[in-house]
N, C-alpha and C positions, 0 to 999 in steps of 0.2 A: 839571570842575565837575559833569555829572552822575553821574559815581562817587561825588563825597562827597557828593552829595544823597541817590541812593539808602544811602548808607552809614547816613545821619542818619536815613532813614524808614526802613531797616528797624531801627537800635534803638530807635527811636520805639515802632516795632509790638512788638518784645522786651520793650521797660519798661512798655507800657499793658497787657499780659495777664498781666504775673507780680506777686507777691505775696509777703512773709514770710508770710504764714499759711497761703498754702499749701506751704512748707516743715512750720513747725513742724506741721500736721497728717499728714503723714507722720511726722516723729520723732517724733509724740505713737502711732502705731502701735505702735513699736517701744516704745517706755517704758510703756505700758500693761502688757505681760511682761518689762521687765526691771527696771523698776524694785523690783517687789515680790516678785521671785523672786531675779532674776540668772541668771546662766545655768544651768540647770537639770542634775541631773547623771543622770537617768532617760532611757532613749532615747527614751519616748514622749516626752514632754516636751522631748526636744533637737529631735525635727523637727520637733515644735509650733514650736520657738522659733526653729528655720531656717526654718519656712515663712513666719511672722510677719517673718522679715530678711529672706527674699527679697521681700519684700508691700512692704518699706519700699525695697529697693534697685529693685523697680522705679515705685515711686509718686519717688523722687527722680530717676529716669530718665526719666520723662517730665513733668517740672519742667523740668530740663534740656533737655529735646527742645523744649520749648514756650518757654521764657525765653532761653536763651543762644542766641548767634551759633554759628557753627560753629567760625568758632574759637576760641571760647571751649571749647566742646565739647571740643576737638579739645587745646587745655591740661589741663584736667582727667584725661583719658583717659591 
């Protein structure tokens, strides 16, 4: 019994701090330069636009780090 109670508060704690919107304002990073470009075929501009994916792969990684369980984590991975 007290395993699936801790079970239960900690996705309690999981679901009270996460958000869709804080998803979509990470993708909203990434779609800011792709949508109006695409992916750009100049190098300065391709590490412009790898810097901007890395900015978005880690603003989703720490969604993740902060919303999911571990093993949820640990699925996706």
């Amino acid at each position: 019994l007290p395993t699936i109670l801790l079970a239960v508060a900690a996705t309690d704690v999981y679901s009270q701090a996460c958000h869709m919107r804080d998803v979509d304002l990470c993708m909203a990073i990434g779609m800011l330069h792709y949508q109006s470009n695409g992916v750009p075929a100049e190098e300065e501009k391709v590490n412009e636009w790898s810097e901007t994916m890395q900015e978005v792969t880690e603003c989703m990684g720490n969604i993740s780090a902060k919303c999911m369980s571990p093993v949820q984590r640990e699925l996706i991975s």
